[in-house]
Backbone as CSV, one residue per row, in Angstrom:
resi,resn,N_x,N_y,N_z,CA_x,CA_y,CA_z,C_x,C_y,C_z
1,UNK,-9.883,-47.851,-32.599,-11.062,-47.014,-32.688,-11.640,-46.749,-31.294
2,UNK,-11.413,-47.986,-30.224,-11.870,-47.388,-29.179,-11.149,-46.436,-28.374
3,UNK,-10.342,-45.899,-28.855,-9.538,-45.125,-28.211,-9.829,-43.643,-28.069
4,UNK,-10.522,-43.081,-29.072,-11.081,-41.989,-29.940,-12.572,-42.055,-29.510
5,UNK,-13.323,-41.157,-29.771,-14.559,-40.465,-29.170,-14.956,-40.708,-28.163
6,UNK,-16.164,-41.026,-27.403,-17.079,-40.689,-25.914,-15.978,-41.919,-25.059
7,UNK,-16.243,-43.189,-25.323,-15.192,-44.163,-24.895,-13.732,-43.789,-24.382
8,UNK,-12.714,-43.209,-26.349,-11.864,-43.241,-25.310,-11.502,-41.862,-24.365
9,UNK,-12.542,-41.041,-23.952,-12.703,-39.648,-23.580,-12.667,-40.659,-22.035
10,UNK,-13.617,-41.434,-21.975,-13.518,-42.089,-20.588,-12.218,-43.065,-20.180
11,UNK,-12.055,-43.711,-20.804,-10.877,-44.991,-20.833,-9.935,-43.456,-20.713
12,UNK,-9.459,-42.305,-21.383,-8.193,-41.449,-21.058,-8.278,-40.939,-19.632
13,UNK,-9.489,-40.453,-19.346,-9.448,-40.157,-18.019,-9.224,-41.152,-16.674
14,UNK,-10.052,-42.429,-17.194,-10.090,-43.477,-16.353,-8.633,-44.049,-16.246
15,UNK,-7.407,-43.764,-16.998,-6.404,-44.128,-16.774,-5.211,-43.189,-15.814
16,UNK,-5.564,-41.603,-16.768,-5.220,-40.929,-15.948,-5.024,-40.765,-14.430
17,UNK,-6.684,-40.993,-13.464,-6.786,-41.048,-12.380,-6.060,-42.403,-11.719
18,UNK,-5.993,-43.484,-12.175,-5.426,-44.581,-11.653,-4.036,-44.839,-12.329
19,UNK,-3.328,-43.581,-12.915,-1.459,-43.140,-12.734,-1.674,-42.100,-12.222
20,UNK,-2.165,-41.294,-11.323,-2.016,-39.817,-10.906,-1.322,-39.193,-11.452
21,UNK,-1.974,-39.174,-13.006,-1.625,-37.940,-14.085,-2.878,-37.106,-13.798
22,UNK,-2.600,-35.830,-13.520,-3.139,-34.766,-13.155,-4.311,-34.287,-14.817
23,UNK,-5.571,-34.051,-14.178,-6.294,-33.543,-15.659,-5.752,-32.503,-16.259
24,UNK,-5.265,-31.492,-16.084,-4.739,-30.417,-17.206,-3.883,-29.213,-15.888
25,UNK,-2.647,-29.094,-16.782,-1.721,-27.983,-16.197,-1.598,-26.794,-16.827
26,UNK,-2.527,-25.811,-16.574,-2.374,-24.711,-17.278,-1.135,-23.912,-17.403
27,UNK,-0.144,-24.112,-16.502,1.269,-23.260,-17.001,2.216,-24.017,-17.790
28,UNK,1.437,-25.312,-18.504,2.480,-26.079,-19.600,1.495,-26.092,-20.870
29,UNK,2.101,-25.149,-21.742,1.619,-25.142,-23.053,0.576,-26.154,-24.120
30,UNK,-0.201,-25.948,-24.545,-0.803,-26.798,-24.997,-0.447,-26.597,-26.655
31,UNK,0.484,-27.456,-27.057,0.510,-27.232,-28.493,0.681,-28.484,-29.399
32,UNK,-0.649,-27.998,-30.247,-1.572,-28.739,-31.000,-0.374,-29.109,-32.468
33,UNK,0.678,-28.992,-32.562,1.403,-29.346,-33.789,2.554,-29.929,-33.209
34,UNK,2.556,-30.673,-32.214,3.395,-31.730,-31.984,2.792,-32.904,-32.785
35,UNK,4.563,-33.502,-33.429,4.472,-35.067,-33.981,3.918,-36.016,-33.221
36,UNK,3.238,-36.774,-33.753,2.373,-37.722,-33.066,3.205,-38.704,-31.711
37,UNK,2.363,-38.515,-30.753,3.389,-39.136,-29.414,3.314,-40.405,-28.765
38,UNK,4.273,-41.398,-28.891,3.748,-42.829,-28.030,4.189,-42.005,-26.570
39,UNK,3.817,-41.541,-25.912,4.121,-41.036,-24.236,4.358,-41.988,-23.540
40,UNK,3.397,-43.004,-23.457,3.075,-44.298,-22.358,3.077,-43.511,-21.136
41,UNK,1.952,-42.587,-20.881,1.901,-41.941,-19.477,2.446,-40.343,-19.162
42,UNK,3.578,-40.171,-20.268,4.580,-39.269,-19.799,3.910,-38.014,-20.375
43,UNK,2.653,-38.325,-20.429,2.398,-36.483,-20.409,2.601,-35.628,-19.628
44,UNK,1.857,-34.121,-19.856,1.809,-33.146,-18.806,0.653,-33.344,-18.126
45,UNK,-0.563,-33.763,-18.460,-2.076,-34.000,-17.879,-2.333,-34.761,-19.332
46,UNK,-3.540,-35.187,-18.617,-4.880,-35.520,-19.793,-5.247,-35.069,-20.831
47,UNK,-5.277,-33.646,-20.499,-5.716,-33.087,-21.648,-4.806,-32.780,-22.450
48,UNK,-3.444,-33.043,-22.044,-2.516,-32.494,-22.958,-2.309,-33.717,-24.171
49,UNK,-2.138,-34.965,-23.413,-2.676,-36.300,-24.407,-3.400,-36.324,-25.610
50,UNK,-4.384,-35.794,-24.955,-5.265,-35.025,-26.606,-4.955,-34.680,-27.496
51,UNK,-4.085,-33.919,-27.038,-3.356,-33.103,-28.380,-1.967,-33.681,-29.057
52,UNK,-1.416,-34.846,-27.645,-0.145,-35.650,-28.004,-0.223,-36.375,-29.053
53,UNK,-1.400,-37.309,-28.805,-1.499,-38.628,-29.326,-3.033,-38.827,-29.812
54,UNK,-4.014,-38.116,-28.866,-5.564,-39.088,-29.839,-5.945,-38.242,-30.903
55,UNK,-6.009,-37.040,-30.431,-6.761,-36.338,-31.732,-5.797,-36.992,-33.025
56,UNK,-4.519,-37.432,-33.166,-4.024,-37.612,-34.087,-4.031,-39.098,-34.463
57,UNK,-4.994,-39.458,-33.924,-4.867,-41.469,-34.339,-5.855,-41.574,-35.750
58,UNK,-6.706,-40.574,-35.532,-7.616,-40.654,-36.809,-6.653,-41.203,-38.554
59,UNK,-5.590,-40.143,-38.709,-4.621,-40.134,-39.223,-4.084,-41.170,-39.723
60,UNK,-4.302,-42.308,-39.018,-3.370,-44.083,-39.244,-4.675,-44.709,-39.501
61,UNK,-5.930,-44.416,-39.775,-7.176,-45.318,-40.246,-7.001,-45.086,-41.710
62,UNK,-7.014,-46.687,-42.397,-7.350,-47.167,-43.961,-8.603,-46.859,-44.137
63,UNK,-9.836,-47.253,-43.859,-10.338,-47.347,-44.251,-11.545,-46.565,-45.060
64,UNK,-12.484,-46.476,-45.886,-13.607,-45.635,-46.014,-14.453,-45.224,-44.487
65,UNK,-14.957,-46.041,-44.378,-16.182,-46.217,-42.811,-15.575,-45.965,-41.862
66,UNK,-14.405,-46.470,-41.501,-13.615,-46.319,-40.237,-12.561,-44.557,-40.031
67,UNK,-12.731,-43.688,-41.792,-12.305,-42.809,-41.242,-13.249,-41.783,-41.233
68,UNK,-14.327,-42.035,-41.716,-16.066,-41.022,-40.870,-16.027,-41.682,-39.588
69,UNK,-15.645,-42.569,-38.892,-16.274,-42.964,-37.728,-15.121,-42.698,-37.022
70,UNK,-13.823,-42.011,-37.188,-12.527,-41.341,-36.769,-12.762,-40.323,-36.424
71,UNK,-13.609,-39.233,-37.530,-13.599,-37.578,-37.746,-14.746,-37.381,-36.756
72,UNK,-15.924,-38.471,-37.003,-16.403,-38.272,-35.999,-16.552,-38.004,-34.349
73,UNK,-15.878,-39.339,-34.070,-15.023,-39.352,-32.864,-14.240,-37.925,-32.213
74,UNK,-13.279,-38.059,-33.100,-12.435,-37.248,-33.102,-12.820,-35.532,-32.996
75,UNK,-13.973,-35.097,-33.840,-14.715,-34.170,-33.604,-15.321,-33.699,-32.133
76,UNK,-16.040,-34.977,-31.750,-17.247,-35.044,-30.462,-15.454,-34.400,-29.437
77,UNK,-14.128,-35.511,-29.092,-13.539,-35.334,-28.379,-12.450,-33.667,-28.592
78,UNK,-13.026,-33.133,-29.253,-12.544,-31.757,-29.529,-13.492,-30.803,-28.915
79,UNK,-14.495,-30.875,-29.104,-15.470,-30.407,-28.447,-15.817,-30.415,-27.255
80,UNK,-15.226,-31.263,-26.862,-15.196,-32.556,-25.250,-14.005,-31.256,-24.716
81,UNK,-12.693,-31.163,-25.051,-11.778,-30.581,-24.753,-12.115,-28.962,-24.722
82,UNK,-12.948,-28.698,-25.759,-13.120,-26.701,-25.542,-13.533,-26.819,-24.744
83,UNK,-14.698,-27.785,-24.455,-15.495,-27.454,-23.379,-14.511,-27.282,-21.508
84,UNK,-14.114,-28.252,-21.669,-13.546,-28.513,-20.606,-12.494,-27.324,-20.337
85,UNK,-11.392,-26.890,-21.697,-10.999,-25.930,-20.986,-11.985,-24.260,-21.370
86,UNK,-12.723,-24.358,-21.771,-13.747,-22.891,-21.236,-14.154,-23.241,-19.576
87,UNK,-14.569,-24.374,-18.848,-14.607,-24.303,-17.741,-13.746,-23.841,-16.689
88,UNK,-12.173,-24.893,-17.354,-11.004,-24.566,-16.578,-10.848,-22.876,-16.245
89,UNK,-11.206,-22.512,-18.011,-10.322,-20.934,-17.347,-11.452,-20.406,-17.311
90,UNK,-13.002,-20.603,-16.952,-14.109,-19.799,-16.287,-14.072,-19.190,-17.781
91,UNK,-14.304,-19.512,-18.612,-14.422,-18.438,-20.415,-16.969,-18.998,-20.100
92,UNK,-17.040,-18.201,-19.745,-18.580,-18.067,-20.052,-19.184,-17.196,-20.886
């Protein structure tokens, strides 16, 4: 669970920068219907991770409580990501 919302939005980046995985490569596709990915690092950027592996962890939670507190997560760090790329490509 800590992997998913505001936390692991920081812990992904905070790892990123200390493997010099680059935050986001806009001439490598971002596509959101890849099978869920153990990478261990081998992304394209950060943000592409997102779409590898966290947005999709929600997915492997049992529980009642723990999967509102998934969607939640999981929501905030989607939002986390438009945002970031409306900045990238200047979308105002």
């Amino acid at each position: 669970m800590d992997a998913i919302g505001a936390i692991g939005i920081g812990r992904t980046f905070s790892y990123g920068g200390s493997h010099n995985v680059i935050m986001y490569d806009d001439k490598v596709p971002l596509n959101q219907n890849n099978d869920y990915s153990e990478a261990n690092g081998d992304d394209e950027s950060t943000i592409h991770h997102f779409y590898h592996k966290l947005f999709k962890l929600g997915d492997n939670i049992n529980t009642i409580t723990a999967k509102k507190l998934a969607n939640k997560r999981t929501e905030f760090m989607k939002i986390f990501v438009k945002e970031f790329l409306d900045e990238w490509n200047a979308n105002y």
